[in-house]
N, C-alpha and C positions, 0 to 999 in steps of 0.2 A: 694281558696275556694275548698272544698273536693268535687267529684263527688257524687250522690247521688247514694245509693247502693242500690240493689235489697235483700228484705226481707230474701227470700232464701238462699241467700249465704253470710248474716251475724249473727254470735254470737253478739246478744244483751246483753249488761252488763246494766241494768236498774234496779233503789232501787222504781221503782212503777209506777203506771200512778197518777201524780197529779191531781186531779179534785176541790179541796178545798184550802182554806188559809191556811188551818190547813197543810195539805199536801205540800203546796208550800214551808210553814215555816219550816219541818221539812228537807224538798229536798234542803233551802240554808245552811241549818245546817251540812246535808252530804259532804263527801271526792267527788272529782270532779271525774265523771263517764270516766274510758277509753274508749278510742276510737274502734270503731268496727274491725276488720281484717278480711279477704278474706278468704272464709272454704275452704282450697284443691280445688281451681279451676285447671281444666283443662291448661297446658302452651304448649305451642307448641317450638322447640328447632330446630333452625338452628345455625352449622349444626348437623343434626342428628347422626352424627358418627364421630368418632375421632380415633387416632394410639394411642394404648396398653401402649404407654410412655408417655401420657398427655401433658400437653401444648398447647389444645386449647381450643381458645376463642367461647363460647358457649354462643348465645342472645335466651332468654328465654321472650316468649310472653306471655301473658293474659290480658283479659281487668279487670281493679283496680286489676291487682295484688299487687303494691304497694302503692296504696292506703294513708293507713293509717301505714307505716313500718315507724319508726325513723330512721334520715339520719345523724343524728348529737349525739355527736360529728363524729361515723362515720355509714355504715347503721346496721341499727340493723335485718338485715337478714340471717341465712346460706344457702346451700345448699349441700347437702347429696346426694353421688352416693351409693345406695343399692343394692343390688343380692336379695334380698326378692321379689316377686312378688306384693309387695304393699309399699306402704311406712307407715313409723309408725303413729298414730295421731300427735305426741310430740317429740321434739326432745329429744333425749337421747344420750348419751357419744358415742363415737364413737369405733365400734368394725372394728377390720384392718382388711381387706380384702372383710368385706362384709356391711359397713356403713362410707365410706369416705368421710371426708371433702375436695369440691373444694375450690378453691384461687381463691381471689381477685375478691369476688363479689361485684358487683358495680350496682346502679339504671340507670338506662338510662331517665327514667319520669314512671308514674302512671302504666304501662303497658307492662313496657320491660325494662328487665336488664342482664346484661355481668356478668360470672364468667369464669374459665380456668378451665379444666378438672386435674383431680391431679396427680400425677407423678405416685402413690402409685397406680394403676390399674393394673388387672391380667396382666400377660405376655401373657396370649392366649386371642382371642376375647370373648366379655364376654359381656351380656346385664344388662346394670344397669339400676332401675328406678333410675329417678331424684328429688329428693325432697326437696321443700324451704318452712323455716320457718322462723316466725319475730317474731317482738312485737313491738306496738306501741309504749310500755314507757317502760324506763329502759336499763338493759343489757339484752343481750340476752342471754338464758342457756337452760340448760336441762327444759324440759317442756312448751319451745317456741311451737307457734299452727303450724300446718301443713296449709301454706296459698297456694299455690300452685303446681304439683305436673304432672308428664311424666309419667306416670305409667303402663300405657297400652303399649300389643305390640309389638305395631306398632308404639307407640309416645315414647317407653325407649329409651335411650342412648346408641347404640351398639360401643363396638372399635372392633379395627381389625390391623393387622398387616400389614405396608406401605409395599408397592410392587413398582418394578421399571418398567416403561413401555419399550418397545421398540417395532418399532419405534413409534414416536409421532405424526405421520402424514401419510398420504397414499392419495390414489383416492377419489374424489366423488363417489356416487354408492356401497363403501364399497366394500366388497368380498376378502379383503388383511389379511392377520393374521398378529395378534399383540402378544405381552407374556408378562405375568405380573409376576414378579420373583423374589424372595427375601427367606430371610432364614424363615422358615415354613409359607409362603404363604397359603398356601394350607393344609396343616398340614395330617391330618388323612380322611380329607372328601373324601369319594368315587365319590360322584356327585357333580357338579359343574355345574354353570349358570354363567354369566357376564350380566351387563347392561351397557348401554354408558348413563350416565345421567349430566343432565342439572341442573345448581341451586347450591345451598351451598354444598351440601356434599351426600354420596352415604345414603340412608336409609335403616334401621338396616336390616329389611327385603326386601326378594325379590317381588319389586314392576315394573310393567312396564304400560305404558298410556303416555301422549302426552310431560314428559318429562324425562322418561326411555325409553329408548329402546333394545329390548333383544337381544344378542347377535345371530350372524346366530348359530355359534358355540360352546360351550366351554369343551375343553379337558383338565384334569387332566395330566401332563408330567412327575411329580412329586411334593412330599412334598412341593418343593419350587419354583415350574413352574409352568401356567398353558397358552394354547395355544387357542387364541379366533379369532376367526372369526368374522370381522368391519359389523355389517349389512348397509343393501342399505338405511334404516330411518336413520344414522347419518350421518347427510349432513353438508356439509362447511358453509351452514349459518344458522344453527341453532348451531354450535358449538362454543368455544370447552365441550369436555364431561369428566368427569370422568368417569373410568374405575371401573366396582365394580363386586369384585366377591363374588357368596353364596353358601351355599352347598345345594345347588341346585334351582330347579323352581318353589316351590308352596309360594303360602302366608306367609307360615310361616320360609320360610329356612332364614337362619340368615347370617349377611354381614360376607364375613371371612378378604376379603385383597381388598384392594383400592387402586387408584392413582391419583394423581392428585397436580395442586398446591393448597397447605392446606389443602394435605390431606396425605402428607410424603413424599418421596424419590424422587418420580417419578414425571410427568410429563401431564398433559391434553394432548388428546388425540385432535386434531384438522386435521379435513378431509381437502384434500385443493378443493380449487375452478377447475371447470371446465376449462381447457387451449386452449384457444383461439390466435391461430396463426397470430405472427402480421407479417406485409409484411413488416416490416423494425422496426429495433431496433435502429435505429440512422436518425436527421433528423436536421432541422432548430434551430437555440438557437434561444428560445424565440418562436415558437412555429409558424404557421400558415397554415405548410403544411399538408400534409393529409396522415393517412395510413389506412390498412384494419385488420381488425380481423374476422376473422374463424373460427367458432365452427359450426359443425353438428347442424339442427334444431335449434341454440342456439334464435335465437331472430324471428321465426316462431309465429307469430302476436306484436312482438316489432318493430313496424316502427319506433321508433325516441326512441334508448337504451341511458340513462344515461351512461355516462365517466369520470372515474375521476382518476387525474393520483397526484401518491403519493409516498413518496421517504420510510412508513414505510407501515405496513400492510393496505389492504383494507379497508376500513368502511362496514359493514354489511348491511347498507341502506345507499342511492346516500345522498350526500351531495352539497349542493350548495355555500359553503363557505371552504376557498376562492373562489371566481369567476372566476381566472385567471389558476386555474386546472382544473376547471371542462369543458369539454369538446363536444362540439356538434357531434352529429354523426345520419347518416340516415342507416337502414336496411334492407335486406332479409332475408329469413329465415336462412342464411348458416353465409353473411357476413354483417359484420357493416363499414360504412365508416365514420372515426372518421380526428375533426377538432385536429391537436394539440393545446393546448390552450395558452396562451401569456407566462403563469405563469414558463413552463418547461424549466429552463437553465440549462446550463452546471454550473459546472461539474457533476452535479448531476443525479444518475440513476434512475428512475421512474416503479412501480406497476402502472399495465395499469389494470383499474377495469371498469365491465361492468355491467350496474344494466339495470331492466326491463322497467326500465321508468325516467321520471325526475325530480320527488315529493319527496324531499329532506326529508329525516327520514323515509321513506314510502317506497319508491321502495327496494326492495332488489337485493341484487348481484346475477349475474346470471354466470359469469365467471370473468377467468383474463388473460390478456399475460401469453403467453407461454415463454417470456423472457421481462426480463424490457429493459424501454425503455431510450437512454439517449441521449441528444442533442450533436449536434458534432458543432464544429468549423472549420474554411479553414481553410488548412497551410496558416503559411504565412513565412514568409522569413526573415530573419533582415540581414542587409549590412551597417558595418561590425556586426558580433553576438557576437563580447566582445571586452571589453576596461581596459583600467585601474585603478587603484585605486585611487578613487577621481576626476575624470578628466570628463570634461564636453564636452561631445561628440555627437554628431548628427547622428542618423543614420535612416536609411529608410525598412519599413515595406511593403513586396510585397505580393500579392496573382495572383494565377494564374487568367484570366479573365473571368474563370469558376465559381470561389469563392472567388465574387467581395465581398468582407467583408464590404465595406463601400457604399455598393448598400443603396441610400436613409439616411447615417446619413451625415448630413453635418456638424458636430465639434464634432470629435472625441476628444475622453481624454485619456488618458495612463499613467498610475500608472506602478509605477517597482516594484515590491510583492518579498521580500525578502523569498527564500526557499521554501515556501508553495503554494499551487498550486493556480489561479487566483480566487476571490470571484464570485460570478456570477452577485454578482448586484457592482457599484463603491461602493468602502469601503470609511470607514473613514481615514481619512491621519494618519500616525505616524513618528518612524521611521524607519517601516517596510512595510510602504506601500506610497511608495512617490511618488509623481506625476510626469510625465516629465515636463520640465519648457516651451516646446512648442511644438502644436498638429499643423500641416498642412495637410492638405486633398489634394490631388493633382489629384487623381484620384477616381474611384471604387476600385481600387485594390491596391492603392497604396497613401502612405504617410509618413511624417519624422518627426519624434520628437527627442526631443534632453534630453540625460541623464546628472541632474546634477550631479554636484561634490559629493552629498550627497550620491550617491549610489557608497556603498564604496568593499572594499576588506576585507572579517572578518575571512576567510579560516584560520586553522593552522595545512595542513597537507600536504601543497604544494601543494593542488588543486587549481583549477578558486573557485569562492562565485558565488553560481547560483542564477539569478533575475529574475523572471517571470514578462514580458512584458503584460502586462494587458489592451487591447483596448478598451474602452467602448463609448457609444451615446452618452454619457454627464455626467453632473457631480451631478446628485442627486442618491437617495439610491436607486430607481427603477433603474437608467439607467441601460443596459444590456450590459452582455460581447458579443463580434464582433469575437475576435482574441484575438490568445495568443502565445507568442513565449518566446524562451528560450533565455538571453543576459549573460554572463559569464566576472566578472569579476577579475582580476590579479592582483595582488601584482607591484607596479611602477616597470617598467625594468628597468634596468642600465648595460651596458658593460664596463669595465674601462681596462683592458688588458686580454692576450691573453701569455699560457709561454709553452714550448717555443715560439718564433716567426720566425720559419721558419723551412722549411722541405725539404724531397725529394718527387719530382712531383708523386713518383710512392707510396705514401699516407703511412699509418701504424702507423704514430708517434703517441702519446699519446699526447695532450695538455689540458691543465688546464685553463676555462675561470674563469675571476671574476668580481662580479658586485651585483646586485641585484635583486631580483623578478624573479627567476628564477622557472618553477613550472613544475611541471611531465608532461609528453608528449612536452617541448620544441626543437626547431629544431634549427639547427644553420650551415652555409653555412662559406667556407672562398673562395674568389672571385669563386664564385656558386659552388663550392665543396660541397659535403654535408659531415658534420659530424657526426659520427655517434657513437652507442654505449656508449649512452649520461647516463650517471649518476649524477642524480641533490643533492647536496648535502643537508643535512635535514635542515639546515638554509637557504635554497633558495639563496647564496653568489655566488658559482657555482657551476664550472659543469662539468665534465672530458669526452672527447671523443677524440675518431682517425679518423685523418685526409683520406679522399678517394683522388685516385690517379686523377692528374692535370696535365696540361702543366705549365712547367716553368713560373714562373709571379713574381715579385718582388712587397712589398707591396699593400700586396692585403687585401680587407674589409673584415672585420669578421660583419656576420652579424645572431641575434637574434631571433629567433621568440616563443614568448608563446604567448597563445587566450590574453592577455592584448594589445597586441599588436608587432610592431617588433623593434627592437633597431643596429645599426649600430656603428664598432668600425674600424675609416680608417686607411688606413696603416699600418694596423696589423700584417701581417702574408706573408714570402714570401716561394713562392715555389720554389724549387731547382732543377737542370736538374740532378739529381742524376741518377745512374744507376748500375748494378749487371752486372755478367758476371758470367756464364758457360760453358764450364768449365774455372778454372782460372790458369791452369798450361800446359803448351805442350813441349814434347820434341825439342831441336833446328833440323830446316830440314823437318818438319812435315805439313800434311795443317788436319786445323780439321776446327770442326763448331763451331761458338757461338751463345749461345742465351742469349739475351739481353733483360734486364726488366728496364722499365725506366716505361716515362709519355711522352706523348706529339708526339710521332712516326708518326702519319698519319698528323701532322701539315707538317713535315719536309717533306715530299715527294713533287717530285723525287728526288731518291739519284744517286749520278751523275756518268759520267765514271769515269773506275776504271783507275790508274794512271794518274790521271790530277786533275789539280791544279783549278776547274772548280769553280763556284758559288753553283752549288747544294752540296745537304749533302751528308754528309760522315761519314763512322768508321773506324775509324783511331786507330794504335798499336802507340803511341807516348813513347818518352825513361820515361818522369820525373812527379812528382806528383805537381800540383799548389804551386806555390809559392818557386819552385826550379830553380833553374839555367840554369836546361836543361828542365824545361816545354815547352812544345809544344808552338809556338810565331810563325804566319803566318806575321806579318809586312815581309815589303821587305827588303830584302841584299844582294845588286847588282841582283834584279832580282829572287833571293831565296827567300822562308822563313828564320827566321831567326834561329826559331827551327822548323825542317819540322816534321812531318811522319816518322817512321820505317818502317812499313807495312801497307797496306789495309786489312779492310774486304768484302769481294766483295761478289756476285750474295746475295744483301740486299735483303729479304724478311719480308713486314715488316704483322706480324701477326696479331696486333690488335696496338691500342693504346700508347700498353702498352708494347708492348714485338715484337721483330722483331729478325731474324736468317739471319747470313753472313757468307762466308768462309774464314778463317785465313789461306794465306800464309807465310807459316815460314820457307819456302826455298829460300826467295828472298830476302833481303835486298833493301830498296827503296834508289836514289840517292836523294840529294837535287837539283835540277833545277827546271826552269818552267815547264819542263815536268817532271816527276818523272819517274826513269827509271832505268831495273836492276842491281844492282849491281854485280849480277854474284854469291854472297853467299848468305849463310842461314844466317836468325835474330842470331847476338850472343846471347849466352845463359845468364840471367842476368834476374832484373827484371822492367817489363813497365807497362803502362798503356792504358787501352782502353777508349777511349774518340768519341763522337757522336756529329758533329757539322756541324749547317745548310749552314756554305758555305765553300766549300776547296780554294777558291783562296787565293792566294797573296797579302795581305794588304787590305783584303776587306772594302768597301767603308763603309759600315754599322758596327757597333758593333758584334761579331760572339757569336753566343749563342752554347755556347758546356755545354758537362754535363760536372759536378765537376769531379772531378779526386779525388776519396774518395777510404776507403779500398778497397767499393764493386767491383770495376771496377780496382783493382790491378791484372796484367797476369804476370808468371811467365815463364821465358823459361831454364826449365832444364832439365836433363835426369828423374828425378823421376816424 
């Protein structure tokens, strides 16, 4: 049913006033009367200003403006941006530049409708009236009525050239400079104004009242700057504003450049809240304890300030939903002391907002933390903190008894959280968020749960797969996180050999492990050797490292270790009494020094008197290399050895471990007896060996451990 229309503002299309039959008869005889349309009513236009390239959407008010316009098949209304001071009665053909058709006008209902501003507008800012025409029946064309109409102004449609802000934020209280800046911003105007305004869009003209506000300052910097001063009226809760500049301050000066969002380039201009000093930025997960906030005079007749604590921007007035943010707190004038509310877990960081009261849609914000706020968690501990792939392992979760994490829950649950950090409340299971198969509470501080098999190894770059240990209260979508610790797991280890298998005690060799799961940062010991300079190879298969110097030991464990766990390979690897000598040649008749590099030297102490056939060690000048005719052989014959000694190295000093210094007599020749004793000559000149062995007797009762007789430990005795 049509609205009824006010006499005034309708063109009457009427063939009479009937008062007779006669009249009646001739009025059903007549074509059927058109419908009335709206004469150039008045429309109001948010928003009132747009950028010089078109493209926005402009809703145009009046009451029955559309009325009686045809919407089918589509509406049968235009509208027309003009530069004439008036708009025409009728529409007419459209002249370019100064009578352009907008796009895409559309009815919204009887009283308001959308079109877009056209592309086809000056380059420089420029005021157009707005004017819409219809027709109730038919198409719409040249000679359509003038039903509505912006014409005045202060109600024309101003554009203007977008400007880009910077920055977009500052103090409460204002007094900071802003600049608004873009290529002919500002163009030719001598005098410039700025307003911070509220609402759709900046208005053509310079307006100011309770949602303009004039700027303290506005300086011209140039054509394409201009530099403004934030006044003390655009506060953080009335914003954010756009920025509008005009050439200049009276009633009539016109918009030149703007900012804002949907309003070009740039940016709303949003004051921030007053900052309020909190006495702790980290506290309880899940909320209960308390902290303070401090703002000057901030809550100076607010005894009981609204709190609400939120992970995005503040709300502009106190909200009481959810319930489990919002926060209780009592005040002085300076500080407020605020409950944390249940709602605040981890991991999450929190906007601490402070309103004047606790009338949810009604109190407004009065400040906010000066830093957000986020819940924190105890260490806790895991023993061991990785395992391996697939394998179903128990381990236990400690907290110091300072941060009892299990104070008060009595069945804790633990999810393993594949990569991504812990959920704050129990998640849904998959299979990346799996449960341990068993939760025991043993203490406040302490309890063991067990990882299954499902929590696997998915790494492929030879790292551990990181699982976030995830302890919570229980097993519904509220329960809350307690604890959280880091569990790392490994690729299955496997040692299966070890090459070569065996070395000299004074370390260096190269060996090549092989096996599996082997992953970056692995350690590996051969009977507690450490190996070192470990290269893992990019299939995780193995691993190449050099052995460090040992005491002699035969069959000794090579043993594994990556965060998966550790792996043992026995009777691997034997260590050698190997040894070096310097120098390795002397003239015959000579006494020099040697020094001697092995492993194992402070085992062998003390080294025994020099010429006797004693139980302690000894170095010895022997003729023959192992496995010759004339190697060194201390069994007894008749009371002999059976291959003795050439010479001693006497006054042994032994330097470390690894390396000891003797003096080589090369003037003396040793006899073979039980006592060893001079010969009366020098060592013939020839070549022997130096050899190091923990007992000189005669057919000793024990096994004798001497070093190998290898090149290293080959002396020569000649004149060069």
């Amino acid at each position: 049913m049509r609205k009824s229309q006010p006499t005034s503002g309708r063109r009457l299309f009427r063939a009479g006033l009937a008062t007779t039959a006669v009249a009646a008869v001739v009025l059903a005889a007549a074509p059927p009367a058109l419908a009335a349309l709206s004469v150039n009513v008045a429309v109001t236009l948010s928003p009132p200003s747009g950028p010089v390239s078109g493209g926005t959407t402009v809703t145009a008010n009046a009451t029955n403006l559309l009325t009686d316009v045809v919407t089918a098949p589509s509406l049968q209304a235009e509208v027309r941006f003009v530069t004439a001071t008036s708009c025409p009665t009728t529409l007419v053909s459209a002249v370019a530049g100064s009578n352009i058709a907008a796009t895409s006008p559309t009815k919204i209902n009887d009283d308001s409708m959308t079109f877009v501003t056209p592309a086809t507008l000056a380059a420089v800012p420029t005021t157009y009236r707005v004017c819409i025409y219809g027709v109730a029946s038919g198409t719409i064309a040249n000679g359509a009525a003038l039903i509505g109409s912006a014409a005045t102004a202060t109600s024309a449609f101003r554009t203007y050239i977008p400007g880009t802000l910077a920055p977009t934020t500052g103090p409460a209280g204002g007094g900071n400079q802003v600049t608004l800046s873009g290529t002919g911003v500002i163009g030719t105007a001598t005098t410039v104004a700025a307003t911070f305004t509220k609402g759709t869009g900046c208005p053509g003209t310079y307006i100011t009242g309770s949602t303009s506000f004039a700027a303290t300052t506005t300086t011209k910097t140039s054509a394409n700057e201009a530099t403004i001063t934030v006044p003390a009226t655009a506060t953080a809760a009335a914003g954010p504003y756009k920025v509008c500049v005009y050439n200049g301050a009276t009633a009539t000066s016109l918009l030149l450049s703007a900012s804002g969002v949907g309003n070009g380039a740039g940016a709303n201009y949003a004051p921030s809240y007053p900052q309020a000093i909190l006495s702790a930025t980290a506290g309880k997960n899940g909320g209960g304890n308390t902290i303070t906030a401090t703002l000057a005079g901030a809550f100076t007749n607010v005894a009981t300030p609204g709190v609400y604590f939120t992970t995005t921007a503040c709300p502009v007035t106190y909200p009481n939903s959810p319930g489990n943010l919002a926060g209780t707190a009592t005040a002085t004038n300076d500080i407020a002391t605020v409950t944390v509310p249940t709602g605040v877990l981890a991991p999450s960081n929190y906007n601490v907002c402070l309103y004047n009261g606790t009338t949810s849609g009604t109190s407004t914000q009065i400040a906010v933390g000066s830093a957000t706020y986020g819940p924190s968690l105890p260490p806790v501990t895991l023993s061991p903190d990785s395992g391996s792939d697939a394998t179903v392992t128990t381990i236990t979760a400690t907290s110091s008894t300072n941060d009892s994490f299990l104070l008060g829950v009595t069945t804790p649950k633990t999810v393993l959280v594949k990569g991504t950090a812990c959920p704050s409340v129990y998640p849904t299971l998959n299979s990346t968020n799996i449960a341990a198969t068993s939760d025991i509470r043993i203490s406040n501080n302490k309890m063991a749960l067990t990882v299954p098999n499902t929590v696997v190894y998915t790494s492929s770059d030879g790292n551990t797969s990181p699982w976030n240990v995830c302890i919570y209260t229980g097993t519904t979508n509220t329960d809350t996180l307690v604890a959280t610790a880091l569990y790392r797991v490994g690729a299955t280890l496997t040692v299966t050999s070890i090459s070569p298998t065996s070395g000299p005690a004074q370390g260096g060799s190269t060996v090549t492990v092989q096996g599996g799961g082997f992953t970056a940062g692995l350690t590996a010991t051969i009977g507690g050797a450490e190996i070192t300079n470990i290269v893992v190879a990019a299939n995780g298969n193995s691993f190449t490292g050099v052995t460090t110097p040992r005491g002699a030991g035969a069959n000794l464990a090579l043993t594994v270790k990556t965060e998966a766990g550790s792996k043992s390979l026995s009777s691997a690897y034997s260590y050698t009494f190997g040894i070096t000598v310097t120098p390795n040649t002397a003239p015959a008749g000579s006494i020099i020094t040697l020094d001697v590099l092995g492993a194992g030297f402070e085992s062998l102490a003390p080294f025994g008197t020099t010429g006797s056939n004693d139980t302690d060690a000894h170095v010895y000048l022997v003729r023959g290399g192992a496995g010759t005719a004339t190697a060194y052989n201390p069994t007894d014959n008749a009371g002999a050895k059976t291959v003795p000694q050439i010479a001693e190295c006497t006054n042994v000093l032994v330097i470390s471990d690894l390396e000891l210094l003797c003096t080589l007599d090369l003037t003396d020749t040793l006899t073979n007896a039980a006592t060893p004793a001079s010969a009366g000559a020098p060592v013939p000149e020839g070549t022997y060996t130096v050899t190091v062995v923990d007992s000189g007797a005669i057919a000793p009762t024990a096994t004798i451990a001497k070093s190998l007789i290898t090149s290293g430990s080959t002396f020569t005795v000649a004149p060069y």
